[in-house]
GUMARNU-327664 format. One record per atom (N, C-alpha, C): residue number from 0; x, y, z. Coordinates in nm, 2 decimals, padded with zeros to 4 digits. Layout:
   seq        u        v        w
   NUM        X        Y        Z
...
//
This chain:
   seq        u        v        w
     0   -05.08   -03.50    21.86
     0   -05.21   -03.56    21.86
     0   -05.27   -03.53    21.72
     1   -05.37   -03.46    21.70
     1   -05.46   -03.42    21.61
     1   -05.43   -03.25    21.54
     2   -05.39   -03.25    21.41
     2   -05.40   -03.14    21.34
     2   -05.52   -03.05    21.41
     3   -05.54   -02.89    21.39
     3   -05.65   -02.84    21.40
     3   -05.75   -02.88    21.29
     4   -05.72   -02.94    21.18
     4   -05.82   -02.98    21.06
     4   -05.86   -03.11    21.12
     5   -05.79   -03.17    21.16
     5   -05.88   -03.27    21.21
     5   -05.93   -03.27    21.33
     6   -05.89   -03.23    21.39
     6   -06.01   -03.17    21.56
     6   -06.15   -03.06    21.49
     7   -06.13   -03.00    21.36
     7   -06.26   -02.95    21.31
     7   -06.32   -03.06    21.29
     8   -06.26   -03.11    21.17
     8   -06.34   -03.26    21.14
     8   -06.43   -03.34    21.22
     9   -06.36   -03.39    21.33
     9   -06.33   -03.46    21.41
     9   -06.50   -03.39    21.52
    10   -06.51   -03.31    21.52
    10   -06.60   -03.19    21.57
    10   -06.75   -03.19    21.53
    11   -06.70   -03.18    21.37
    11   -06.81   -03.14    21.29
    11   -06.90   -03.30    21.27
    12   -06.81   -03.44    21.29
    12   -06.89   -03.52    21.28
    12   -06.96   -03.53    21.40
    13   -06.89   -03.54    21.54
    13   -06.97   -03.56    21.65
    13   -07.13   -03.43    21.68
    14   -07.11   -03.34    21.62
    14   -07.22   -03.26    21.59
    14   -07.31   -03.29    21.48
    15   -07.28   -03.37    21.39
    15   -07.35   -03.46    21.27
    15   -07.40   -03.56    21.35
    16   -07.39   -03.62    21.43
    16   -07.42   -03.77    21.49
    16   -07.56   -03.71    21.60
    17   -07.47   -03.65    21.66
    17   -07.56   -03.55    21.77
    17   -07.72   -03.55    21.69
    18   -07.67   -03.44    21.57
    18   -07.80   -03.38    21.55
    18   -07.91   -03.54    21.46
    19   -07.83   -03.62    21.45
    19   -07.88   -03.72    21.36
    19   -07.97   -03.83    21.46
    20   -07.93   -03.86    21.57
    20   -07.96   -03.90    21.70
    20   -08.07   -03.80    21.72
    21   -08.09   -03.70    21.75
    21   -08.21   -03.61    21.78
    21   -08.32   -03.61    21.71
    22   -08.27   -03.63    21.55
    22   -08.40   -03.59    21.46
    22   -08.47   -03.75    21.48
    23   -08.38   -03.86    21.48
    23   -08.43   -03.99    21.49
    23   -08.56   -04.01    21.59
    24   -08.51   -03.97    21.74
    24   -08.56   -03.94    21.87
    24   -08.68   -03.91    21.82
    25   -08.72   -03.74    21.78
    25   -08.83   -03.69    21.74
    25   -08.88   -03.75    21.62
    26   -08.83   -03.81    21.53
    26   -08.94   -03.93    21.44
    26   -08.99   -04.04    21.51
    27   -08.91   -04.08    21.60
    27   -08.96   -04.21    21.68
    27   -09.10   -04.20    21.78
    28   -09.08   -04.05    21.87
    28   -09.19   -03.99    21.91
    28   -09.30   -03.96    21.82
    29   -09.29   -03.91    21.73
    29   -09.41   -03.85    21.61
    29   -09.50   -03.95    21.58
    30   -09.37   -04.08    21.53
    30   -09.46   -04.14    21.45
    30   -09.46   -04.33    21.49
    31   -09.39   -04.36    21.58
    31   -09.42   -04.46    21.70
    31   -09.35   -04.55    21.60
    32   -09.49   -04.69    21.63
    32   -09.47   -04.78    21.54
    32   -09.51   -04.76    21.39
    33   -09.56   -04.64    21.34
    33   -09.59   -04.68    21.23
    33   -09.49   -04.68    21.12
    34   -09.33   -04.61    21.19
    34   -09.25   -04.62    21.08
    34   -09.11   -04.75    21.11
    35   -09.04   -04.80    21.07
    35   -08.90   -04.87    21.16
    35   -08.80   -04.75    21.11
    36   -08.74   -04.77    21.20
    36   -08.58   -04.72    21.17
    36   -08.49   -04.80    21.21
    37   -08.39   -04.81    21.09
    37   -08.30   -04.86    21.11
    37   -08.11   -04.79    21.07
    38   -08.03   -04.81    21.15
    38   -07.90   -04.72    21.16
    38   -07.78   -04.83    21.10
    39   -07.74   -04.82    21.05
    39   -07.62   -04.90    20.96
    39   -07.52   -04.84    21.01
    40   -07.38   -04.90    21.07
    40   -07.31   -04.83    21.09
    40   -07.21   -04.85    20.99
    41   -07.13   -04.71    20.96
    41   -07.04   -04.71    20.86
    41   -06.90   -04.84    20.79
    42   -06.92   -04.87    20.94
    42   -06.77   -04.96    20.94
    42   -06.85   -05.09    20.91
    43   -06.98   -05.11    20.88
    43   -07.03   -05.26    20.89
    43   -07.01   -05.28    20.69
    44   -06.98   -05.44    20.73
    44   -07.01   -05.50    20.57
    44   -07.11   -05.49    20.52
    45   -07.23   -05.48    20.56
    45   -07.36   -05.42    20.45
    45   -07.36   -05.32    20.43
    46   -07.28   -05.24    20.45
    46   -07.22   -05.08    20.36
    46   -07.21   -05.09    20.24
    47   -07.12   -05.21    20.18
    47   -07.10   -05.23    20.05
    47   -07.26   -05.24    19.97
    48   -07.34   -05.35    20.05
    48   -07.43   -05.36    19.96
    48   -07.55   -05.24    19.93
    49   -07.52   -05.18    20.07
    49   -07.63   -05.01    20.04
    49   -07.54   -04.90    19.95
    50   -07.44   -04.94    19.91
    50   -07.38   -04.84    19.82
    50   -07.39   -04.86    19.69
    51   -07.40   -05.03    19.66
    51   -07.40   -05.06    19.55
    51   -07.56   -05.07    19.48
    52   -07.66   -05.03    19.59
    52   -07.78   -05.07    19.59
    52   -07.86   -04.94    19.55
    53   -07.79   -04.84    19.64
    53   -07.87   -04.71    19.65
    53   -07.76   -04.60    19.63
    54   -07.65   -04.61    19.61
    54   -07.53   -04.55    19.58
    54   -07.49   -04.48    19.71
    55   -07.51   -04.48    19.80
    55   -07.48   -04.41    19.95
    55   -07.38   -04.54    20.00
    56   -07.29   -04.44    20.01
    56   -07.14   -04.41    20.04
    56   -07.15   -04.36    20.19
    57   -07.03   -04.44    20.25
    57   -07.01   -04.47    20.42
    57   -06.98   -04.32    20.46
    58   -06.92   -04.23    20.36
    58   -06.89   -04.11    20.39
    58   -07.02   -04.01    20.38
    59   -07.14   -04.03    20.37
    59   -07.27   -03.95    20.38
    59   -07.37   -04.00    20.52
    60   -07.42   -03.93    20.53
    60   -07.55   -03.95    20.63
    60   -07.64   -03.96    20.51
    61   -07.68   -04.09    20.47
    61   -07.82   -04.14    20.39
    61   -07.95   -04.19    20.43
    62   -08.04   -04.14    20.41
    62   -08.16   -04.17    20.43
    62   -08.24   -04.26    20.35
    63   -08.29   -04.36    20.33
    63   -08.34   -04.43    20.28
    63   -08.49   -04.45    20.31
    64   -08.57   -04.44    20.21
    64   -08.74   -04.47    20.27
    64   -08.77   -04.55    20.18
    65   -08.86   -04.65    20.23
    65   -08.91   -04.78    20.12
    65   -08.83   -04.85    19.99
    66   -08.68   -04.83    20.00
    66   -08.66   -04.86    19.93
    66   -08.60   -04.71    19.79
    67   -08.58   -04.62    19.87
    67   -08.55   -04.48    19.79
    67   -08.50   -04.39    19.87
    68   -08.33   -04.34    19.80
    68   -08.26   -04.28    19.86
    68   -08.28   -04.13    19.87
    69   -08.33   -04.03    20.02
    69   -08.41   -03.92    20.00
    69   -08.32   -03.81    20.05
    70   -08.22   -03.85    20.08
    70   -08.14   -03.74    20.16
    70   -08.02   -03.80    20.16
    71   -07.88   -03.73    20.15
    71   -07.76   -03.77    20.19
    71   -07.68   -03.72    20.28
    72   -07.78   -03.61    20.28
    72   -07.76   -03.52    20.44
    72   -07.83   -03.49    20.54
    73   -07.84   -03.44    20.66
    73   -07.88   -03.48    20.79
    73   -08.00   -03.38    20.73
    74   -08.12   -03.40    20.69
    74   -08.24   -03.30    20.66
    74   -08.30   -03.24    20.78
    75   -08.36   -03.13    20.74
    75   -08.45   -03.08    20.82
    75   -08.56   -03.13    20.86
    76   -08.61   -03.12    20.96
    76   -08.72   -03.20    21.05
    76   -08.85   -03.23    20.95
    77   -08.87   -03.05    20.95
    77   -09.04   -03.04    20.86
    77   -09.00   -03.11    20.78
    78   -08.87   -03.11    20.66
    78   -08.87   -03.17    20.52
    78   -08.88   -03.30    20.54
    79   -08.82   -03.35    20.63
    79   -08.85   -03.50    20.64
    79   -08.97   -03.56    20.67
    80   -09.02   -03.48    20.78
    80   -09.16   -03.55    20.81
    80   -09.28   -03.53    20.69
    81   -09.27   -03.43    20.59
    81   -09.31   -03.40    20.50
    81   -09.30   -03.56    20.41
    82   -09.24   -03.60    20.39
    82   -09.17   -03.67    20.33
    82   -09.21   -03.79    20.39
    83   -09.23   -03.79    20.48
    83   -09.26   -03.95    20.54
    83   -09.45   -03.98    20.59
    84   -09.46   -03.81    20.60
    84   -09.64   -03.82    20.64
    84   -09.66   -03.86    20.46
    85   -09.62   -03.82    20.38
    85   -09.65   -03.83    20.21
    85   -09.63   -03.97    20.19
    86   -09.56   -04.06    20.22
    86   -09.55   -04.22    20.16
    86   -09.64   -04.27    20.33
    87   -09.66   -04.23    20.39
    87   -09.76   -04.31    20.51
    87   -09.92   -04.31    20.42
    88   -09.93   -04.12    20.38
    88   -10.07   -04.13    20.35
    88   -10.04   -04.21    20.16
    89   -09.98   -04.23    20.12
    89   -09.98   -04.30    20.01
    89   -09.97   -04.49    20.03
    90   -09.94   -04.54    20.09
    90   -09.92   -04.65    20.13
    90   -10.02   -04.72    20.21
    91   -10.14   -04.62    20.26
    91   -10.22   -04.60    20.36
    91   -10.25   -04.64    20.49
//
């Protein structure tokens, strides 16, 4: 079947997805309609064009806000909501 490197691997994504799914969850509660989210999946053809656009690559968890690549990894809750209450109150 699977190497032990790749049952880590294999591991470490489904606990990346996990925790990525959860922070979503709790932005969705927080902050309702006033933000969208949207999930691209890796395997889709608009991959090419968010890589060539914003340089995020199918192999990262990227965050995108307004048009600005803010994370390439699964961030911390406060940093992000930080981050997102700051272009709400900027945007108004």
């Amino acid at each position: 079947m699977f190497s032990k490197e790749e049952q880590a691997a294999l591991l470490k994504q489904q606990e990346n997805t996990r925790a990525m799914w959860k922070l979503l969850r709790l932005l969705k509660e927080r902050y309702g309609d006033k933000i969208c989210i949207s999930v691209v999946d890796s395997r889709s053809p608009i991959v090419l064009w968010y890589a060539i656009r914003y340089g995020a690559w199918a192999t990262f968890t990227t965050w995108i806000l307004n048009g600005r690549k803010i994370f390439e990894v699964i961030p911390k809750r406060e940093e992000l909501e930080r981050i997102i209450d700051s272009e709400l109150q900027s945007t108004g």
